[in-house]
N, CA and C atoms as an extended XYZ file, in Angstrom:
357
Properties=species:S:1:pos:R:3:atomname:S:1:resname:S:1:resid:I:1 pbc="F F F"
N        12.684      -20.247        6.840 N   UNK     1
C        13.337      -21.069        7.833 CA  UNK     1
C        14.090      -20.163        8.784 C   UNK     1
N        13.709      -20.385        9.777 N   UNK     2
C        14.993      -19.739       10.949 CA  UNK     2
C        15.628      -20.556       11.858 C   UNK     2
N        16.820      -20.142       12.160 N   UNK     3
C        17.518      -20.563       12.847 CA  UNK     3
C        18.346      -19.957       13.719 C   UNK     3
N        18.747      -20.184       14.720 N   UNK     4
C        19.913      -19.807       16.072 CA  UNK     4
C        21.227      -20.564       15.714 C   UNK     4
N        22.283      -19.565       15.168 N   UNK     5
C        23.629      -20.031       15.004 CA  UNK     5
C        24.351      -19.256       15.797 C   UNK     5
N        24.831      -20.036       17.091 N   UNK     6
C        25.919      -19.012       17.751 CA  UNK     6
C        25.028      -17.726       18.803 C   UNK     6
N        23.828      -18.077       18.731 N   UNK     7
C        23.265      -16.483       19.623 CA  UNK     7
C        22.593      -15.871       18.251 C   UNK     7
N        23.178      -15.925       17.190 N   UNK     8
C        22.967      -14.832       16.187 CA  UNK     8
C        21.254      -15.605       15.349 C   UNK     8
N        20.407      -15.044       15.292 N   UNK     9
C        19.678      -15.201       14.595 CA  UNK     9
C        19.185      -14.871       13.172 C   UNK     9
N        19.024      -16.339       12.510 N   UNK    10
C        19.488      -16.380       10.961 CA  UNK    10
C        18.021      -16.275       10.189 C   UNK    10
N        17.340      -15.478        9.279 N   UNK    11
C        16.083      -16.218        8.932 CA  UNK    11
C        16.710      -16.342        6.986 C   UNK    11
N        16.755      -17.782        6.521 N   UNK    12
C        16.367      -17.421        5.330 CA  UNK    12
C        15.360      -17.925        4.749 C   UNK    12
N        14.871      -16.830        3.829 N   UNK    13
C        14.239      -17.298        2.651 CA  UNK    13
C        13.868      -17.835        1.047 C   UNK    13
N        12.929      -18.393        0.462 N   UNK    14
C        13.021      -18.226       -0.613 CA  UNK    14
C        11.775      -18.645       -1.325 C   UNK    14
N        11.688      -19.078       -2.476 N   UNK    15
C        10.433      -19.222       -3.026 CA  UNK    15
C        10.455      -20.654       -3.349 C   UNK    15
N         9.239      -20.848       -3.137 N   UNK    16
C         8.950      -22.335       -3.309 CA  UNK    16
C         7.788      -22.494       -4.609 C   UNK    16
N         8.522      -23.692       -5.388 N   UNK    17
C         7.556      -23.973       -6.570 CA  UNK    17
C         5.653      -24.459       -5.877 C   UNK    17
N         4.577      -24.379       -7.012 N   UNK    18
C         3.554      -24.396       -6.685 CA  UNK    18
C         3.122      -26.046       -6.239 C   UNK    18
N         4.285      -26.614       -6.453 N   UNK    19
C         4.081      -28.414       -6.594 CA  UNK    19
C         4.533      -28.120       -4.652 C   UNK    19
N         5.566      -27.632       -4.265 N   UNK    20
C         5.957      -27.637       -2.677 CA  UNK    20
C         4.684      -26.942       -2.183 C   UNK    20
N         4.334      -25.893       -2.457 N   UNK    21
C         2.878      -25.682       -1.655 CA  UNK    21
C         2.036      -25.742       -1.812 C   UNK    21
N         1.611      -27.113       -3.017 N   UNK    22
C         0.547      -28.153       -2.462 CA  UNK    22
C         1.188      -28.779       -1.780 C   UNK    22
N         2.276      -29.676       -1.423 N   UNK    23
C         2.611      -30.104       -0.416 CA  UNK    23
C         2.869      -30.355        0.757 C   UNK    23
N         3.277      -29.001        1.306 N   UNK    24
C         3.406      -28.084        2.461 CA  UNK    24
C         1.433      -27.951        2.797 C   UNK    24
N         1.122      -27.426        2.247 N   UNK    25
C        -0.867      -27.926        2.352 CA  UNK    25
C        -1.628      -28.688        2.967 C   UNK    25
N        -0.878      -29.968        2.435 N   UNK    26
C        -1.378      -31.354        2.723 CA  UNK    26
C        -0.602      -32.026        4.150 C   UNK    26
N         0.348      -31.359        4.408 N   UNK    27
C         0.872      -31.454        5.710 CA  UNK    27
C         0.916      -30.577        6.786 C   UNK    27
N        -0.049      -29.773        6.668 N   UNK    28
C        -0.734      -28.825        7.377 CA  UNK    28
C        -1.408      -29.464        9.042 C   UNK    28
N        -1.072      -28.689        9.915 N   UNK    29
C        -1.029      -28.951       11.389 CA  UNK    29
C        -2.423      -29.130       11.632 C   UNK    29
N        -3.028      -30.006       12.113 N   UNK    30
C        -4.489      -29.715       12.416 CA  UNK    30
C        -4.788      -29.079       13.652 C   UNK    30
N        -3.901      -28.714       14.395 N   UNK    31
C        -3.880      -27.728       15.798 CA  UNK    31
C        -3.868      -26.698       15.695 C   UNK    31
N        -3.671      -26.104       14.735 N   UNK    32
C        -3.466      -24.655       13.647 CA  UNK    32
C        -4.628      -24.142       12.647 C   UNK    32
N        -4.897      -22.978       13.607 N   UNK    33
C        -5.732      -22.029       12.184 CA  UNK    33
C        -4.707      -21.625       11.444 C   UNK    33
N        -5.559      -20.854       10.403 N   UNK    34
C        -4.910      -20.523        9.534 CA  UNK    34
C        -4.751      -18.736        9.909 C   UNK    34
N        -3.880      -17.875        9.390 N   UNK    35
C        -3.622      -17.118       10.096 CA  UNK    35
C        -4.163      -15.662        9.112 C   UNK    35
N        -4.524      -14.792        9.364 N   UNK    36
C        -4.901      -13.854        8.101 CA  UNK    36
C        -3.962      -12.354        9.093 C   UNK    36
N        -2.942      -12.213        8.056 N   UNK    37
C        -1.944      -11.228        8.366 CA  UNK    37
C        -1.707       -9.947        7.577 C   UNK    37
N        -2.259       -8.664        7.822 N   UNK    38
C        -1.949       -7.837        6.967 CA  UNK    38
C        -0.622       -7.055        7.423 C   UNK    38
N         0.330       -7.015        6.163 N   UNK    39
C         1.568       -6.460        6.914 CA  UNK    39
C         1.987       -5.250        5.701 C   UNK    39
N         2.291       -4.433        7.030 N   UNK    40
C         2.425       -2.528        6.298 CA  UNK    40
C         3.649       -2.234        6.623 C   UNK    40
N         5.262       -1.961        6.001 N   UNK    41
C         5.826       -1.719        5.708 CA  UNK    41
C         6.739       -0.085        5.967 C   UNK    41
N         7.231        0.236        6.525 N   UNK    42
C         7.684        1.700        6.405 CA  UNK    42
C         8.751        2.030        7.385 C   UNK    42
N         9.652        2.968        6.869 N   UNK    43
C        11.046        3.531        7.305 CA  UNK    43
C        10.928        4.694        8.145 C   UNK    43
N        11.484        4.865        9.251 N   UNK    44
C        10.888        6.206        9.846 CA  UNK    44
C        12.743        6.480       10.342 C   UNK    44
N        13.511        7.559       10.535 N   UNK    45
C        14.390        7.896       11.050 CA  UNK    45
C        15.712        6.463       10.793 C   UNK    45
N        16.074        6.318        9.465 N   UNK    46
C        16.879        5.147        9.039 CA  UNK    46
C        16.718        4.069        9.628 C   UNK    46
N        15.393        3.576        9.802 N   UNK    47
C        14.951        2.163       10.458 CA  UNK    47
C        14.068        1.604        9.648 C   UNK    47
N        14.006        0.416        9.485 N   UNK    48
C        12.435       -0.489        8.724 CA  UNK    48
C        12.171       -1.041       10.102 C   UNK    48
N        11.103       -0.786       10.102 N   UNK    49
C         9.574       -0.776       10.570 CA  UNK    49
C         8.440       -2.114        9.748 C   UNK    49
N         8.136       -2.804       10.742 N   UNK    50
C         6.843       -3.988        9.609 CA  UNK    50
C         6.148       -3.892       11.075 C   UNK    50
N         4.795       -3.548       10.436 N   UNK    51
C         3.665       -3.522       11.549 CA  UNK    51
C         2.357       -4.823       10.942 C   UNK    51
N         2.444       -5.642       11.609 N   UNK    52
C         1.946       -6.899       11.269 CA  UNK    52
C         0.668       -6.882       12.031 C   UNK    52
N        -0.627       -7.047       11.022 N   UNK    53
C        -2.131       -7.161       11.631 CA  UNK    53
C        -2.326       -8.252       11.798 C   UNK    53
N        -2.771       -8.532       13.058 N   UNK    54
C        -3.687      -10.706       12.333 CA  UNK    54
C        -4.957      -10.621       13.199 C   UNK    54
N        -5.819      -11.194       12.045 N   UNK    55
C        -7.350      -10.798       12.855 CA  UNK    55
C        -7.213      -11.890       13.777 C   UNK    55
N        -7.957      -11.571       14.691 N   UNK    56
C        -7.855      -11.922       16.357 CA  UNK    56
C        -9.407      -12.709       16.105 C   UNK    56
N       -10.070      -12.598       16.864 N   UNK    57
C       -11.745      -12.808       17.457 CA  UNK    57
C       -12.607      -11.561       16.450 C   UNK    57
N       -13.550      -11.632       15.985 N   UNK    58
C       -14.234      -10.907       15.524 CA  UNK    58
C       -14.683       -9.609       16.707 C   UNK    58
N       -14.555       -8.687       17.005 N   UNK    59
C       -14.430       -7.533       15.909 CA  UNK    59
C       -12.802       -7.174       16.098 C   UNK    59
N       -11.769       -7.897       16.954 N   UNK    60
C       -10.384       -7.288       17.479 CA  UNK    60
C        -9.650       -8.054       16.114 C   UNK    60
N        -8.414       -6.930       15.979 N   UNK    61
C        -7.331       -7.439       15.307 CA  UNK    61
C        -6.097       -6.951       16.608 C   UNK    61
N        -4.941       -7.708       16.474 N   UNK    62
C        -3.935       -7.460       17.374 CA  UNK    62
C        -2.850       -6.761       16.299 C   UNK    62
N        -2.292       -5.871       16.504 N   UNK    63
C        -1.293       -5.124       15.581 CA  UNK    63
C         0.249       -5.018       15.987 C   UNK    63
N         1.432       -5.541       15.557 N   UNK    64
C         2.225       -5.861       16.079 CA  UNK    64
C         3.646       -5.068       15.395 C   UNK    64
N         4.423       -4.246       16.124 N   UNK    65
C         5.263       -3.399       15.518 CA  UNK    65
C         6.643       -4.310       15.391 C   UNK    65
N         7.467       -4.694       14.544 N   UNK    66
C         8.607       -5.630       14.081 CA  UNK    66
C         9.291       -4.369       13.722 C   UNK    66
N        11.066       -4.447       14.841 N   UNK    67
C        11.751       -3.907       14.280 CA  UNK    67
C        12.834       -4.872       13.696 C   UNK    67
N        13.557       -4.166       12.288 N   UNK    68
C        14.330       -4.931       11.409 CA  UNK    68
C        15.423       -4.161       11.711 C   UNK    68
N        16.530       -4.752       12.718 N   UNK    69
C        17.592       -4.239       12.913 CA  UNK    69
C        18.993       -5.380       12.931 C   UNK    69
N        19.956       -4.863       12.588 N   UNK    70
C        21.445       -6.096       12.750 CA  UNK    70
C        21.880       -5.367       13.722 C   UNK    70
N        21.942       -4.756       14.348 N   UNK    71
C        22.204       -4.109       15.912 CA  UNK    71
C        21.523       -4.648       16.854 C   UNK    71
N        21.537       -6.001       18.236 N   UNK    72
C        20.457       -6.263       18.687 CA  UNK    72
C        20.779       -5.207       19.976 C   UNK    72
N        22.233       -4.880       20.112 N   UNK    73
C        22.042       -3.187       21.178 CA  UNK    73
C        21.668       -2.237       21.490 C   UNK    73
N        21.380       -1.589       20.167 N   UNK    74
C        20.671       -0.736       19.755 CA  UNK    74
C        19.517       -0.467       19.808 C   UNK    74
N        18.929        0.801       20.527 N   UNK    75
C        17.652        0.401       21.002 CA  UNK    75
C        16.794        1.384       19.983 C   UNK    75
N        15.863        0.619       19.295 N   UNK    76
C        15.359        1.603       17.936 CA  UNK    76
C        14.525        2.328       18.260 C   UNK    76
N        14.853        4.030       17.815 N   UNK    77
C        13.700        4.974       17.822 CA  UNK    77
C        12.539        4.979       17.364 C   UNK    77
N        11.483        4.758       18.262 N   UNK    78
C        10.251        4.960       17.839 CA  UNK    78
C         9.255        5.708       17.272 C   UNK    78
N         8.584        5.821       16.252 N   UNK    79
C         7.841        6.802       15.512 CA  UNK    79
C         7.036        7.655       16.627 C   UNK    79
N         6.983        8.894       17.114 N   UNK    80
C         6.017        9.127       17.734 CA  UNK    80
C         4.819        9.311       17.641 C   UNK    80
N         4.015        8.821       16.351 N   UNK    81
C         2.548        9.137       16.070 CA  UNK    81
C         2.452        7.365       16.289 C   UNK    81
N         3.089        6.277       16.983 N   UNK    82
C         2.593        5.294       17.180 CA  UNK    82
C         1.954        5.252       18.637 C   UNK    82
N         1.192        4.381       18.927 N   UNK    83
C         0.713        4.025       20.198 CA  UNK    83
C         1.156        3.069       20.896 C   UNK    83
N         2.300        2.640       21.201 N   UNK    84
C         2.485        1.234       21.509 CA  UNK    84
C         2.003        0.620       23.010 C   UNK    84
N         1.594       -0.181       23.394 N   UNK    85
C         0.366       -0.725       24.859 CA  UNK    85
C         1.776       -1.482       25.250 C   UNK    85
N         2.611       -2.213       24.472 N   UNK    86
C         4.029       -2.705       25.750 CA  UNK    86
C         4.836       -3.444       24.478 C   UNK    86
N         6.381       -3.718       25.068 N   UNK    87
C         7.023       -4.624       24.837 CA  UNK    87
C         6.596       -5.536       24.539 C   UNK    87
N         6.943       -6.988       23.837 N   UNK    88
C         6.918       -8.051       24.077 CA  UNK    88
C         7.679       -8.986       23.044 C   UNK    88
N         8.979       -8.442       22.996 N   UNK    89
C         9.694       -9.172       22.318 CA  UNK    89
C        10.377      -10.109       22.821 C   UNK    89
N        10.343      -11.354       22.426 N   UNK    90
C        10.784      -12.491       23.065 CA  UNK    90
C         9.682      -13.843       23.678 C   UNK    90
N         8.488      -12.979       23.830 N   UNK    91
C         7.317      -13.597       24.379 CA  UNK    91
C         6.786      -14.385       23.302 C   UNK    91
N         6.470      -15.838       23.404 N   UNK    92
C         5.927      -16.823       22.725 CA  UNK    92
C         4.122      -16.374       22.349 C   UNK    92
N         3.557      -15.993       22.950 N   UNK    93
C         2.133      -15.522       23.262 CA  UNK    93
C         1.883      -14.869       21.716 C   UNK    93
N         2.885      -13.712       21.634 N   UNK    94
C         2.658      -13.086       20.199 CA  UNK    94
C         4.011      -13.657       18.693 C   UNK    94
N         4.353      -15.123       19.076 N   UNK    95
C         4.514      -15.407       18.007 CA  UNK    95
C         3.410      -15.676       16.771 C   UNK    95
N         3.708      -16.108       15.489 N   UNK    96
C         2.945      -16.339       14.580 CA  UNK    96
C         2.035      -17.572       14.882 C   UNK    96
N         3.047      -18.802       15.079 N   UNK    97
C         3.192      -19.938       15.157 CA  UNK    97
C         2.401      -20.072       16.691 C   UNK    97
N         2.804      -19.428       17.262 N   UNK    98
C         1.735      -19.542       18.487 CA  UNK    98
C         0.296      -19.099       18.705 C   UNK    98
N         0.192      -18.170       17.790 N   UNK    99
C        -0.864      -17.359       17.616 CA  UNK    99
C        -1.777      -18.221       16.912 C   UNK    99
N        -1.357      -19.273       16.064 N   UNK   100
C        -2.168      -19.575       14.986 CA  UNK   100
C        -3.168      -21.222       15.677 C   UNK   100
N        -2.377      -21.310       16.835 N   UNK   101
C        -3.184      -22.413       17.638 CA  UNK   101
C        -4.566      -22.147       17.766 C   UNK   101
N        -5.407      -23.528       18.146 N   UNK   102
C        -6.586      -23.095       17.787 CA  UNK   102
C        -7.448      -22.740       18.996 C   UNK   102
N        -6.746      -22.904       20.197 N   UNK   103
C        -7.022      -22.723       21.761 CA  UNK   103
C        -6.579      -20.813       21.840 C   UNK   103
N        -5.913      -20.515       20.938 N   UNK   104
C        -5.218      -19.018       21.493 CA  UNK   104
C        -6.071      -18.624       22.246 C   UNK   104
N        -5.392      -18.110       23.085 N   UNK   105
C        -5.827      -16.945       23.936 CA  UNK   105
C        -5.153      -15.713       24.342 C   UNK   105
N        -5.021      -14.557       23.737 N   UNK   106
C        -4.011      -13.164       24.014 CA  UNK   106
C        -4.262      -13.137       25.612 C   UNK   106
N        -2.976      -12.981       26.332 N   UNK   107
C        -3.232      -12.689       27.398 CA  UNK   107
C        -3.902      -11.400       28.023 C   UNK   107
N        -4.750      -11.990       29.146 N   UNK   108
C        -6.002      -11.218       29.631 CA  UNK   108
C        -5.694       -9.851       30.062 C   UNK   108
N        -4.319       -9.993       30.607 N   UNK   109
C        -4.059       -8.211       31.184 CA  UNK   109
C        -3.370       -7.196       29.900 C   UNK   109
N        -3.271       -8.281       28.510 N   UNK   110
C        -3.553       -7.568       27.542 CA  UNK   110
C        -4.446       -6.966       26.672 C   UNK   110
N        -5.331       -7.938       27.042 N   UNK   111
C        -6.859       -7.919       26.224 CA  UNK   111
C        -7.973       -6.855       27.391 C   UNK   111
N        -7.134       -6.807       28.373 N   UNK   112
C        -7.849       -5.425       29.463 CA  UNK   112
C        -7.201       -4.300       28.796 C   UNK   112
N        -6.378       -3.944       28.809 N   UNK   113
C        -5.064       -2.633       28.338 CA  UNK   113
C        -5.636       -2.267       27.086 C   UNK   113
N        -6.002       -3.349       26.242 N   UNK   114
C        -6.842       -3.298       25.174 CA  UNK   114
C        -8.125       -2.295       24.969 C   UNK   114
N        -8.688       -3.029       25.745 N   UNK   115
C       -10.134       -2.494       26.119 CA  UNK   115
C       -10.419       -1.242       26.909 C   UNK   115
N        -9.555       -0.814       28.019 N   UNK   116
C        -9.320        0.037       28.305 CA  UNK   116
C        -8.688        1.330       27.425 C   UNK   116
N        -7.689        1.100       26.457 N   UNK   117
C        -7.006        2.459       25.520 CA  UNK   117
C        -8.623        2.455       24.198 C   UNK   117
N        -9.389        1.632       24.241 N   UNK   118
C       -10.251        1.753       22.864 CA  UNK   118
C       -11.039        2.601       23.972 C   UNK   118
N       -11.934        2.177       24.933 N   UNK   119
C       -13.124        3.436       25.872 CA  UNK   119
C       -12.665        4.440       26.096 C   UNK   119
């Protein structure tokens, strides 16, 4: 669950018995794929780092760098053996929840930038 208290953004979690997600299942969005996310983990220069895969269109996956910081001033040092193609924190386009619609479409002057750093 997340939430906006005050500006400050709250996420908690927890575990849910197997009886809630059959439930949660059966009330499943029909506007919504389902989402296949591989997520890789790692600390570089006292920072966590989550780099989140979700297969896209066959043959693209979109790869998405999450920084985990309680500083939102702070502007986090980046690994330099990453590649990053842009910003886009804040942008609805690469939420989860947005992503998982069944119309998605990554935007096009991303899916060029794309295509262009792979040739």
């Amino acid at each position: 669950m997340r939430y906006d208290i005050s500006g400050e953004k709250v996420i908690k979690k927890r575990q849910i018995t197997a009886r809630e997600y059959i439930e949660l299942c059966e009330m499943k969005d029909p506007k919504k794929n389902k989402i296949l996310k591989i997520r890789q983990c790692f600390t570089f220069d006292r920072q966590y780092f989550i780099v989140e895969t979700f297969k896209y269109l066959d043959p693209y996956y979109i790869s998405i760098l999450r920084v985990e910081t309680t500083d939102e001033q702070h502007k986090p040092k980046l690994p330099t053996y990453l590649d990053v193609l842009r910003e886009v924190t804040g942008e609805d386009h690469y939420e989860t929840w947005f992503m998982a619609k069944i119309d998605y479409k990554m935007p096009e002057q991303d899916f060029l930038a794309i295509q262009q750093k792979l040739a």
